[in-house]
N, C-alpha and C positions, 0 to 999 in steps of 0.2 A: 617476552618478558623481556655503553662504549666510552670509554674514556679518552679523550685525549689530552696527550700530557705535552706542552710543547718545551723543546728547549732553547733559551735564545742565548747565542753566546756574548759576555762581556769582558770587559778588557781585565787583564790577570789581576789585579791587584782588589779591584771589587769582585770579582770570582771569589777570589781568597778569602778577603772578611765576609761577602754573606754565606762560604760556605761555612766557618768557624760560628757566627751566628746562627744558622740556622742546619745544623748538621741530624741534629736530631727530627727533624722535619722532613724527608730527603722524597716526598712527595706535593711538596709545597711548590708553584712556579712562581717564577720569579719578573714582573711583567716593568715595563720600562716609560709606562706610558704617564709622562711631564709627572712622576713620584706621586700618581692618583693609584689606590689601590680598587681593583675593578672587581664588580661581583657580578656573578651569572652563574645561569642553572646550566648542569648537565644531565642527560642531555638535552640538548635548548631544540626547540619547535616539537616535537611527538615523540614521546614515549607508547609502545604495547605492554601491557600486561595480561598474558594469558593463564590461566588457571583452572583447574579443571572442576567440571562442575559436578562438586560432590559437597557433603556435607562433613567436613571437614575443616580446622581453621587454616590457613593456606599465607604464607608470609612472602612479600615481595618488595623490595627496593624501587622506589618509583625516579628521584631524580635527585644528584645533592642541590644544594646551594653553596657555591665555592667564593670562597674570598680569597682575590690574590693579591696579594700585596704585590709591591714594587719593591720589598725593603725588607730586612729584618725589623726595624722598627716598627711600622706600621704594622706587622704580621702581630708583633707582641702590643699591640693598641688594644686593646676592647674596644667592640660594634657591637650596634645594635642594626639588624636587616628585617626590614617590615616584606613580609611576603603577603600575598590578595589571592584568595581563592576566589576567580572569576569569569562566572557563569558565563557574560558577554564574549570569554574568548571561544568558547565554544559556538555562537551565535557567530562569528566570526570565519572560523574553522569549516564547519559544515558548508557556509556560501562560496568561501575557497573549493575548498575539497569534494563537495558531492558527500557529504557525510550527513547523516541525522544522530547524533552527538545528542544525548542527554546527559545533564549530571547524573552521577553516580548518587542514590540516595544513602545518608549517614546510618542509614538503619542496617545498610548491608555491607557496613567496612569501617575499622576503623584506621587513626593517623596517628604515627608519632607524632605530628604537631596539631591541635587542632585548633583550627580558625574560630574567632570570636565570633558574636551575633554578626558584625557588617563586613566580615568575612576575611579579617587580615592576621596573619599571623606573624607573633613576635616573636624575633631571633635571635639571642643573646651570646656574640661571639667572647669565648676569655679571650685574653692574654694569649699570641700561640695558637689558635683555633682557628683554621682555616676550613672545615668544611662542613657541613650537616646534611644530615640524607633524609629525605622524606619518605618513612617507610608504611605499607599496607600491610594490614590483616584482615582476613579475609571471614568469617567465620564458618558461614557455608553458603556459597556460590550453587547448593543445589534450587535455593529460593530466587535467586533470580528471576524477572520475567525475559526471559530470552528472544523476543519479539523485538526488545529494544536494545538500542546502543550506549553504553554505558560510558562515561568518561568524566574528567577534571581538567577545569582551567585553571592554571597559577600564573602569575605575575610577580615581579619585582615592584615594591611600589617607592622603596626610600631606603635609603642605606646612612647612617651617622659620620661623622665626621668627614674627612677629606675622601674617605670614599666614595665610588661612584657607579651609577646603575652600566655596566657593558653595553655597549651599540653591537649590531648587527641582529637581532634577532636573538640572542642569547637571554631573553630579562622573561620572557614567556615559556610555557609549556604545555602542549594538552597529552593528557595522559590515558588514554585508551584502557578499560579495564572489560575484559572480555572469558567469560567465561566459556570452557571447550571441552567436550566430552570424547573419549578416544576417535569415534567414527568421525569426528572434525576435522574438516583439509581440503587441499585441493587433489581432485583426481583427474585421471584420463576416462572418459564415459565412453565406451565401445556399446553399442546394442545393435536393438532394430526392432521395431512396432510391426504389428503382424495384420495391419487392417488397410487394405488396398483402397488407393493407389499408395499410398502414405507408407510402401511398404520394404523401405531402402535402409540399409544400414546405416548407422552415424557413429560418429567420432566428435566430440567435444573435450574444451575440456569444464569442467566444472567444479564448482564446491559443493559441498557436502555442511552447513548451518545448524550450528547445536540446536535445538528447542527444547532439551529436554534432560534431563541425568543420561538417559540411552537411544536418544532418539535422535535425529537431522534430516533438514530439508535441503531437497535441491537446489542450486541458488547456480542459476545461467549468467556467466560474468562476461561486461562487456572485454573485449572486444569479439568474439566470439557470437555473442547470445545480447539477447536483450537486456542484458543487468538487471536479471530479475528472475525471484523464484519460477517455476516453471522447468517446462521438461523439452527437449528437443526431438521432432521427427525426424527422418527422411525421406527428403521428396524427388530423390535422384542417385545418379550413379557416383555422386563425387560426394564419400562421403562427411567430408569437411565441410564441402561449399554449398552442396545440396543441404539444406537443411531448414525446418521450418518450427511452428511449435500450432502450441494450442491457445497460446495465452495463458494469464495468470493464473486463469481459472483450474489449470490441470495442474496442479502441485503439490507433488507427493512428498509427504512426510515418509521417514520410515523407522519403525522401532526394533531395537534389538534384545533379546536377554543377554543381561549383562556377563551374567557368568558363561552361559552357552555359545553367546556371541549368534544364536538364529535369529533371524528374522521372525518377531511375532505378530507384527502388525505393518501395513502400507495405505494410508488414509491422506485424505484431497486436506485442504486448507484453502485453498483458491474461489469455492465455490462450494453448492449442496450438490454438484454432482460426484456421487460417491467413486470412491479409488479401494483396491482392497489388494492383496496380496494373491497372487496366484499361483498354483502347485498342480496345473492341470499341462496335458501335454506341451513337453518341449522348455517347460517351468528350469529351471536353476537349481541350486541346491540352497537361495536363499540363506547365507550367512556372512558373517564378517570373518576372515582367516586372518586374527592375530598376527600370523608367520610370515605372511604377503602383504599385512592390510590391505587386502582387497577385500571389497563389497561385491557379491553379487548378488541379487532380488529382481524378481518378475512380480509383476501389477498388472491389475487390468481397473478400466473403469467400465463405468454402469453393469457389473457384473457379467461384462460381456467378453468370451472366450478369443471373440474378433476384435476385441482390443486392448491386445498384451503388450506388452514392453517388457524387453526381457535383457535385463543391463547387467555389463562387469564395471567395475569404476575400481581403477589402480592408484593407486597411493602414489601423488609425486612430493606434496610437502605441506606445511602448515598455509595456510590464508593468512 
């Protein structure tokens, strides 16, 4: 779910009168660029917002839109700033980035400002009013479909009088909104699969993919793994380098009780070949420890005792 404030020093005498002018603003910058007063979003290029996926309304600050004047005068101007809610920069985004980026649908958030039918919304600076913040509500993120990526593009599209859109990448934003259930994060995956030759220990590291109010799947991130749900073997004695998989087709979801924090359920998503939860020799204790976040659950597929997987995954920090 950073501000930066810069200060530029000027010669003492206009020091003096914009501080007397504008004293009661004393987060306002003061910019020097040929008396053009410049607007841009903070933070400019990617904003996160994570939230947790429950049913719940849930509030979060996504990015302002700042107007910085040059001047005391122009600060106290009234502006009007056209902002563009726009799909294309996520179309954009995703071909950069390796992202599959969809709009967030209006059905699951609302905005303090909200965009008109052709998607622009209008700003209306007073007198003195240098910034607006575009803020989310959430209502309940436990509807989500958690399969997909959720996000918003904004743009600067016009700003009124002598002011003017900021250069560098400052006039856009995509704003990631991501909903995350506790067992959400990245871990360190210790195990080892018990079905020869496949039958070496590994070390990864991994994330852990909400799908669900109490549930996440495995998700192998490059550089490590294939960038991609899926589970890791080992196929030797180095247990980092050694290491192979099964393909997509092996990927285990796992479900928790919320309140117990056990493991009740470990089922495939990859394929119809089935994955289940195992509590037969050599099994785990099967829960999530609050006090460590640590995971540990044993699985087997095709119901078969020669093909367990029997993992710890330690808690190192959010994805």
């Amino acid at each position: 779910m950073k501000t930066l404030i810069n200060t530029i020093k000027l010669a003492v005498g206009v020091l003096i009168l914009a501080g007397l002018a504008v004293s009661c603003l004393p987060k306002q910058e003061t910019m020097g660029d040929a008396g053009q007063t410049l607007v841009k979003l903070s933070p400019a290029g990617f904003k996160l917002i994570a939230v947790d996926a429950a049913a719940i309304p849930q509030y979060a600050s996504a990015f302002e839109i700042r107007k910085d004047a040059n001047n005391a005068a122009a600060l106290n101007t009234p502006s009007i700033v056209i902002l563009r809610k726009d799909d294309a920069i996520l179309t954009k985004y995703n071909a950069a980035e390796g992202t599959s980026f969809i709009p967030l649908p209006s059905s699951l958030m609302n905005t303090s400002f909200v965009p008109a039918a052709d998607g622009t919304i209008t700003l209306n600076y007073a007198a003195g009013e240098f910034s607006k913040s575009m803020d989310y509500t959430i209502p309940n993120a436990s509807i989500f479909d958690f399969t997909k990526q959720y996000a918003l593009g904004y743009r600067i599209e016009s700003v009124s009088g002598s002011g003017i859109i900021a250069k560098g990448g400052v006039d856009t934003i995509v704003v990631q909104v991501l909903a995350k259930n506790k067992y959400d994060g990245k871990y360190l995956l210790k195990g080892v699969h018990n079905r020869v030759p496949y039958n070496f220990p590994y070390k990864q590291i991994m994330e852990m993919h909400t799908t669900g109010a109490s549930s996440v799947a495995f998700y192998w991130p490059a550089p490590d793994g294939p960038n991609s749900v899926g589970h890791p073997i080992g196929t030797g004695p180095d247990i980092v380098n050694d290491v192979s998989w099964y393909g997509a087709g092996i990927a285990p979801v796992v479900v928790f009780d919320p309140v117990t924090n056990l493991v009740t359920n470990v089922y495939n998503t990859g394929s119809a070949t089935p994955i289940t939860k195992f509590t037969g020799a050599g099994a785990n204790s099967n829960k999530y420890d609050p006090a460590t976040k640590t995971i540990y659950v044993t699985w087997n597929y095709n119901n078969n005792p020669l093909r367990v997987f029997t993992d710890t995954l330690s808690y190192i920090g959010p994805r």
